[in-house]
C-alpha positions as CSV (number, residue, x, y, z in Angstrom):
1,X,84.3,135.2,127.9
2,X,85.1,132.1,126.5
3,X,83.8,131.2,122.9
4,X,80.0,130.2,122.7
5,X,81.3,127.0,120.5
6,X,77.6,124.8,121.1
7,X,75.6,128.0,120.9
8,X,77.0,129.2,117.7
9,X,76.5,125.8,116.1
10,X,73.2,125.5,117.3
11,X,72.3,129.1,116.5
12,X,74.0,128.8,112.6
13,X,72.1,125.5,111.8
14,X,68.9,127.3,113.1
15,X,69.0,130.3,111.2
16,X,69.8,128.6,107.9
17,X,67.1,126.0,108.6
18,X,64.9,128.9,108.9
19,X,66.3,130.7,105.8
20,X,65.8,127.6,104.2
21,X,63.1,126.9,104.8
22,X,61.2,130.5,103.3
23,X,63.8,129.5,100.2
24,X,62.3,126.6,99.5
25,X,58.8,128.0,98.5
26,X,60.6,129.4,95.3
27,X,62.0,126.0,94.2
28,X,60.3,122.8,93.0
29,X,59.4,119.8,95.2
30,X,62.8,118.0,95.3
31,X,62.1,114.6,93.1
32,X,62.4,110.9,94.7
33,X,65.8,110.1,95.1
34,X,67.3,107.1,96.6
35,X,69.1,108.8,99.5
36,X,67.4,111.4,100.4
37,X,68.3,111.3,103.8
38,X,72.2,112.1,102.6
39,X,70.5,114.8,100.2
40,X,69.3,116.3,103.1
41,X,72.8,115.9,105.1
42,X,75.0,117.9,102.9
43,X,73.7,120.8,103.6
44,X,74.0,120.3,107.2
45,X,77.8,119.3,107.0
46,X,78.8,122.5,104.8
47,X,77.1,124.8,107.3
48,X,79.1,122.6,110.1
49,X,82.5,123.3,108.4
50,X,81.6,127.0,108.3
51,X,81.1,127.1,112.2
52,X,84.6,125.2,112.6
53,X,86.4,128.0,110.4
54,X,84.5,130.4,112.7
55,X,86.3,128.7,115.7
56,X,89.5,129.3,113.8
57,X,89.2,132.5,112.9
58,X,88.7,133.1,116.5
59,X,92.0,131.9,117.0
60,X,93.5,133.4,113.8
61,X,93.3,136.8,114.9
62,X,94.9,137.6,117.3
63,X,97.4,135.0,116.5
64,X,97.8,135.6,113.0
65,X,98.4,131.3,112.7
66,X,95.9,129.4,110.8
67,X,95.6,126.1,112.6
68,X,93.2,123.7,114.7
69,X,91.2,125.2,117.1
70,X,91.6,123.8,120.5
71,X,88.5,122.9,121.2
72,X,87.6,119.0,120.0
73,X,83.7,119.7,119.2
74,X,84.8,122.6,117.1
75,X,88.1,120.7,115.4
76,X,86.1,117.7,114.5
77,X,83.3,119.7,112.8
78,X,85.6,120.5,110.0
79,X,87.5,116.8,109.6
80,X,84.5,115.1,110.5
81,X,82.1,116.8,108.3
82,X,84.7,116.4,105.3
83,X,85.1,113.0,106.1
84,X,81.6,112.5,105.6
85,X,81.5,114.6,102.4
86,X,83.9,111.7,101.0
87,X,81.6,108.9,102.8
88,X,79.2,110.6,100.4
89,X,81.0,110.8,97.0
90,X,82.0,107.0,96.9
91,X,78.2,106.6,98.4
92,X,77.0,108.1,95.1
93,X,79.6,106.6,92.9
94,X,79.4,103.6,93.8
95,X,75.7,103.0,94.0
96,X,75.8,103.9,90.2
97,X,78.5,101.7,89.3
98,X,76.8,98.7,91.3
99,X,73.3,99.5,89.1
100,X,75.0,99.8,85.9
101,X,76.1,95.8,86.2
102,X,75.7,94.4,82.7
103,X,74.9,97.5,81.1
104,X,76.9,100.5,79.4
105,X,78.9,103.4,81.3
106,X,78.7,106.8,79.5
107,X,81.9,107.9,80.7
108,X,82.3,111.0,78.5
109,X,79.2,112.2,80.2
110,X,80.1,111.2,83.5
111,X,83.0,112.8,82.8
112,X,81.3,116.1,81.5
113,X,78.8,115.9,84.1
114,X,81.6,116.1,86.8
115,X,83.2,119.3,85.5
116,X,80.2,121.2,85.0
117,X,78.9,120.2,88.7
118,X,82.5,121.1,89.8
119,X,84.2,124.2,87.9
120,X,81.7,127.1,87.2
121,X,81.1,127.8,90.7
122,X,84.4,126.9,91.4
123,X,85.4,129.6,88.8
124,X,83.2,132.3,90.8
125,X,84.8,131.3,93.9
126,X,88.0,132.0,91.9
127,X,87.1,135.3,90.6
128,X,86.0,136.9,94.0
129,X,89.2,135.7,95.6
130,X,91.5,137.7,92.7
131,X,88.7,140.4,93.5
132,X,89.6,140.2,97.2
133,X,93.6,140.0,96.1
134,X,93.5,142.8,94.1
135,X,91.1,145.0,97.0
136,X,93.7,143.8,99.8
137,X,97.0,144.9,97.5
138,X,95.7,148.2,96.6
139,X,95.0,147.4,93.5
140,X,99.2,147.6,92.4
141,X,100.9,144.8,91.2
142,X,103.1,144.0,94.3
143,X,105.1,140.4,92.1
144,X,105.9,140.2,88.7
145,X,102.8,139.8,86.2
146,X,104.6,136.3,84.7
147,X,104.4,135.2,88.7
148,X,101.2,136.5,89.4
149,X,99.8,134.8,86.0
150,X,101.0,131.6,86.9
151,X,100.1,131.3,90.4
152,X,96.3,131.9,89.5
153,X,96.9,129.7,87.1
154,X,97.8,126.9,89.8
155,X,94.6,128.4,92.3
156,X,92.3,127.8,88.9
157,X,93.1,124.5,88.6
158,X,91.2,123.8,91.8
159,X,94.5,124.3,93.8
160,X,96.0,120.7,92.7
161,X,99.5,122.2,91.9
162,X,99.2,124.1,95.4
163,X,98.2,127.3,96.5
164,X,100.4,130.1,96.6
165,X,100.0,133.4,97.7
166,X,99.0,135.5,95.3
167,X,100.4,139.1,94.0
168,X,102.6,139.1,97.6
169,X,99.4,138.5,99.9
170,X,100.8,136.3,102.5
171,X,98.3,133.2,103.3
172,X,96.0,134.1,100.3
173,X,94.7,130.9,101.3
174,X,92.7,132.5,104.8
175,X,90.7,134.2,102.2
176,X,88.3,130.8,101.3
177,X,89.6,129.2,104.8
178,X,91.7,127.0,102.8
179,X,88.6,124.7,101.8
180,X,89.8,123.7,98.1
181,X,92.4,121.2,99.6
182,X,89.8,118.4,99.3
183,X,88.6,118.6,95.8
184,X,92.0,117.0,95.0
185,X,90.3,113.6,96.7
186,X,86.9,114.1,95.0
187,X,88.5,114.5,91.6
188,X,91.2,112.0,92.0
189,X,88.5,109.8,93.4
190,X,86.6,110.4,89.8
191,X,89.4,109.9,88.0
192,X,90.1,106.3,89.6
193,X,86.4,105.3,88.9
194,X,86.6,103.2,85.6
195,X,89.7,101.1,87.2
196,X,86.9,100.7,90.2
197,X,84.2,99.9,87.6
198,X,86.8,97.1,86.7
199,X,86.7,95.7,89.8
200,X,83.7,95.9,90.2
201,X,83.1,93.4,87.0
202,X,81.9,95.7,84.4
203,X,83.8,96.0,80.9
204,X,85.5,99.4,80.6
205,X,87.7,100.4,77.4
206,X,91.0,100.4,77.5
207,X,91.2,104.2,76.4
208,X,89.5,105.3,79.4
209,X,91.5,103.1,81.6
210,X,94.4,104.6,80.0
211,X,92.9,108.0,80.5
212,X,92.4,107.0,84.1
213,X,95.7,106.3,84.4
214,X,96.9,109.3,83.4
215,X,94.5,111.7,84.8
216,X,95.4,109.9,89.0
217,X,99.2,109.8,88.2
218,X,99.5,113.6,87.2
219,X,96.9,114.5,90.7
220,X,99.2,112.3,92.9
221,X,102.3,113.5,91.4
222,X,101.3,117.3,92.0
223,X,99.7,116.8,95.5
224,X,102.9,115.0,96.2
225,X,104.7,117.7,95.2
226,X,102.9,120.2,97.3
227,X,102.6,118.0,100.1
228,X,98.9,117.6,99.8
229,X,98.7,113.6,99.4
230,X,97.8,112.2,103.0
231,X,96.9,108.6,102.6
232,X,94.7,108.9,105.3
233,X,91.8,110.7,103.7
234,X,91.2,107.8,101.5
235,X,89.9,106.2,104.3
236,X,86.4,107.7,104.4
237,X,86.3,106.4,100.3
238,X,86.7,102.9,101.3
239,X,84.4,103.6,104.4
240,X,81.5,104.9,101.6
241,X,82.0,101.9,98.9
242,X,81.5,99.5,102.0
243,X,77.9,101.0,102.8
244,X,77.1,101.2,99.4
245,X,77.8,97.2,99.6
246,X,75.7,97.6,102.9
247,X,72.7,99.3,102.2
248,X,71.6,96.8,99.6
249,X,70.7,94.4,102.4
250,X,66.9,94.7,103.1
251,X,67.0,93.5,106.4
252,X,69.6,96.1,107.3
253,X,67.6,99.1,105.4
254,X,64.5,98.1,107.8
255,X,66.2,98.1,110.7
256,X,68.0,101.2,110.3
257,X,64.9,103.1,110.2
258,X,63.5,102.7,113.2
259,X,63.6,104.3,116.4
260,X,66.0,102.5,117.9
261,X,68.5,102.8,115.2
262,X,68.2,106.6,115.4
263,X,69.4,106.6,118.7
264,X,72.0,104.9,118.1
265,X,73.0,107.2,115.1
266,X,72.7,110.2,117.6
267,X,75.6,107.7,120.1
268,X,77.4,107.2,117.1
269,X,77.6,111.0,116.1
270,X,78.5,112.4,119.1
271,X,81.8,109.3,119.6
272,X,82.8,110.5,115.8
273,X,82.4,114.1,116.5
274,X,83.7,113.5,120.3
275,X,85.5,111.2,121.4
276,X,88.8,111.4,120.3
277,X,90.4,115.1,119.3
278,X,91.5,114.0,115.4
279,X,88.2,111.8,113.8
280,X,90.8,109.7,111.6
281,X,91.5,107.8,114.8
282,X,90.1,104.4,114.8
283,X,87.0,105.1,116.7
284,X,85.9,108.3,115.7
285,X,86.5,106.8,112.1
286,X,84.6,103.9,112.9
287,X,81.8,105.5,114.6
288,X,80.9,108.0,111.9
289,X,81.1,105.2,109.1
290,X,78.5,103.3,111.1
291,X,76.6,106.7,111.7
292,X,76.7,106.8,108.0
293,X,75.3,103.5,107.2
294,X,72.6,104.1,108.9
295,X,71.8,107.7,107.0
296,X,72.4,105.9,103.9
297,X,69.7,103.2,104.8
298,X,67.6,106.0,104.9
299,X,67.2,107.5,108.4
300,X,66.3,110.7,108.2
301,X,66.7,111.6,112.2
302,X,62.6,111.8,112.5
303,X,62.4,113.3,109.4
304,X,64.6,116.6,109.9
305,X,66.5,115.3,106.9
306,X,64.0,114.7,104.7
307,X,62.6,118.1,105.1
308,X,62.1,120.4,102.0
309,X,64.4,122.9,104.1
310,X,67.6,120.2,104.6
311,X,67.0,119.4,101.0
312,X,67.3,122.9,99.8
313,X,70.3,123.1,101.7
314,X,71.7,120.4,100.5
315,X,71.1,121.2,97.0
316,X,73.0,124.2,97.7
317,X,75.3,122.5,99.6
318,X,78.6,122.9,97.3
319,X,78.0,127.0,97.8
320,X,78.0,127.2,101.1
321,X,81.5,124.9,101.2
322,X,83.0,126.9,98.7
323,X,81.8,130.4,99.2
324,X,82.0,130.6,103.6
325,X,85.3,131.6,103.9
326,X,85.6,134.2,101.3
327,X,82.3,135.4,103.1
328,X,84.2,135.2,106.8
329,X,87.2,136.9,105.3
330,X,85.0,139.7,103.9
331,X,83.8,140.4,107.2
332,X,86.9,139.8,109.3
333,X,89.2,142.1,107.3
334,X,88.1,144.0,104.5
335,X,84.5,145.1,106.2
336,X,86.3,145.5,109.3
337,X,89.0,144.9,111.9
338,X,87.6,141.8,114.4
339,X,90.9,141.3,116.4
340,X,89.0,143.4,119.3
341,X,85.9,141.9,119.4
342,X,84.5,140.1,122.4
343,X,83.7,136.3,121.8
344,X,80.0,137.1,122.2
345,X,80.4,140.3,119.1
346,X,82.6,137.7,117.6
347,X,79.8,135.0,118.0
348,X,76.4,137.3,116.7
349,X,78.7,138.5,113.4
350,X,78.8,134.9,112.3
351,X,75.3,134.5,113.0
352,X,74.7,137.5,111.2
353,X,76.4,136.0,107.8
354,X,74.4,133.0,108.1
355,X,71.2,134.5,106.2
356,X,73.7,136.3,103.9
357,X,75.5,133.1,103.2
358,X,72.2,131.0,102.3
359,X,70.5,133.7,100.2
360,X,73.9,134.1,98.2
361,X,74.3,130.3,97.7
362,X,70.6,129.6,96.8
363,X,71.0,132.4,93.9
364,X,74.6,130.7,93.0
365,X,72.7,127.5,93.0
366,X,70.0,129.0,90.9
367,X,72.2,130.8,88.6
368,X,75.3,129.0,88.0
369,X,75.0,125.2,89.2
370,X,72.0,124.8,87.9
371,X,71.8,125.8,84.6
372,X,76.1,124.4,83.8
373,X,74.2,121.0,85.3
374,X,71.1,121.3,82.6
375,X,73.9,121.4,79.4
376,X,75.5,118.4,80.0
377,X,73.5,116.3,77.6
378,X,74.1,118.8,75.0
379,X,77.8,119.4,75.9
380,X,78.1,115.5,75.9
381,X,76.7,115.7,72.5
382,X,78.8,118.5,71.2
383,X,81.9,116.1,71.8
384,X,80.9,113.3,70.8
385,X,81.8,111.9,66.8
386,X,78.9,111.9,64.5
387,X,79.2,108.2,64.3
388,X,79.3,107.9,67.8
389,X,76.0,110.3,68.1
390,X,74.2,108.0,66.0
391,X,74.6,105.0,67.6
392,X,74.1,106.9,71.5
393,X,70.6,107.3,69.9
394,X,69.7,103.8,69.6
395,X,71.3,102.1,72.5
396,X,70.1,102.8,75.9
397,X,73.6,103.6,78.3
398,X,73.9,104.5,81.8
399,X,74.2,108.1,82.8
């Protein structure tokens, strides 16, 4: 029986929908937000990447060779979806630098605002993966502690120096499907943003410039080193700025509302997603950029996006990135031994996780994210010079 790749996508973006959408009762009405639509999209994109390391686990086990799936629906689900998840970030960015024209950028709390979005959950990711390490080596130190020490050191930087195997567990990086590869673009992307401020005409000091600097020559020169710098994925960055240039057109907004529009977002998803095996081809690239714009502009696909379920997801949308494969992993090979299921056990186990997945991300979301992204006024404050404190409180700067 060959894998159920449409059913299982269908069937995972049900169930979580449906899991949402009981969630959402014990959270407050999301507030207004400018693109809601994308707010509602993340979520949907994270839970996309999680059926495409499905498909690969499907080929990893009997295999034992983490690569592509075959299939082109269920290899573009993972490129594509990340691709988007860039489109996004530069969306966001962007749109603030574009308002903050003429006024003030608080980039030490940009800055603090980035790592506490980014690095506790990041650091729970972290700490069930040594968990998983240590469960899978017997709980014996199988490499020298020095080694050991240093190559977590290398996974807790978000991976940017590489990621080795850790304590002799060969492809350590199965165990969270190899996901942390892209937050070297999001925080190299973050790092280039006052030089883009610049640009962009607004005044930047030349300390954070410097910083800047810095901060995108010691990423590229350690993803260069590990082989991780592809030029390629910069592409979707560029793709995002232009919308954000885009969406400011009124006449553009209006149109992309209607129905009309939405189906030709639904064409222009399904040449991205289809027509080309690799989505970095020119097509795919270009349809999914226009399929973009359009979300951006604010259709919400008759209101599925917009939805207190998609934005609940989406809210939680970092988790269920981060957090799928170390769930998958779980279930592959420490719960059990999957190399000798059928396609359609293979297919219900994922489904299965789905409900698991969601109600562990909504609690991480609830728990962790949410309370490290409440304390970034007072850890902005904390590092900030008394002198500097004082004059923050009488002039107005953008956050």
């Amino acid at each position: 029986m060959p894998y159920p790749e449409v059913l299982v996508l269908l069937g995972v973006l049900s169930v979580a929908t449906g899991c949402a959408h009981g969630l959402a009762r014990w959270r407050p009405p999301p507030p207004p937000a400018p693109f809601a639509a994308i707010d509602g999209l993340r979520g949907y994109l994270a839970l996309m990447v999680f059926v495409h390391h499905g498909a690969v686990w499907w080929g990893y086990l009997p295999t034992g060779q983490w690569q592509q799936p075959p299939s082109r629906l269920m290899n573009n689900l993972g490129e594509g979806s990340v691709a988007l998840f860039f489109m996004i970030t530069a969306l966001l960015f962007g749109h603030k630098l574009l308002q903050a024209r003429g006024q003030p950028i608080d980039w030490l709390r940009l800055l603090v605002s980035r790592v506490l979005r980014l690095t506790p959950l990041y650091l729970v990711a972290m700490a069930c993966l040594f968990t998983l390490v240590a469960v899978v080596s017997g709980g014996r130190l199988q490499s020298p502690l020095p080694q050991v020490l240093l190559d977590a050191l290398r996974w807790l930087l978000f991976a940017i120096p590489g990621v080795p195997d850790l304590n002799g567990v060969t492809a350590t990086y199965v165990m969270v499907a190899g996901v942390v590869w892209s937050l070297t673009y999001e925080w190299a992307f973050y790092a280039a943003l006052p030089w883009l401020a610049m640009a962009l005409g607004q005044r930047v000091g030349a300390r954070w410039l410097l910083a800047s600097a810095l901060l995108l020559a010691t990423i590229g020169l350690l993803a260069a080193w590990q082989h991780l710098l592809q030029l390629r994925y910069l592409v979707p960055f560029m793709a995002g700025l232009a919308v954000c240039g885009l969406v400011r057109w009124p006449c553009f907004v209006q149109r992309a509302r209607g129905r009309v529009a939405t189906l030709l977002l639904l064409g222009l998803l399904a040449t991205g997603f289809l027509a080309r095996p690799w989505v970095y081809s020119p097509v795919p690239m270009l349809a999914l950029a226009g399929a973009f714009a359009l979300l951006a502009a604010g259709n919400d696909l008759f209101g599925l996006l917009r939805s207190r379920a998609a934005r609940t997801l989406g809210e939680m949308s970092y988790g269920l990135y981060l957090l799928h494969g170390l769930l998958l992993y779980t279930l592959m090979r420490v719960m059990t031994d999957a190399r000798g299921w059928s396609a359609g056990a293979f297919a219900l186990a994922q489904l299965a996780l789905v409900p698991v997945l969601v109600g562990l991300c909504f609690a991480a979301h609830r728990l962790v994210e949410r309370p490290a992204m409440q304390r970034v006024d007072a850890a902005t404050g904390r590092l900030r010079s008394p002198r500097r404190r004082q004059a923050d409180l009488s002039s107005p700067r953008l956050r």
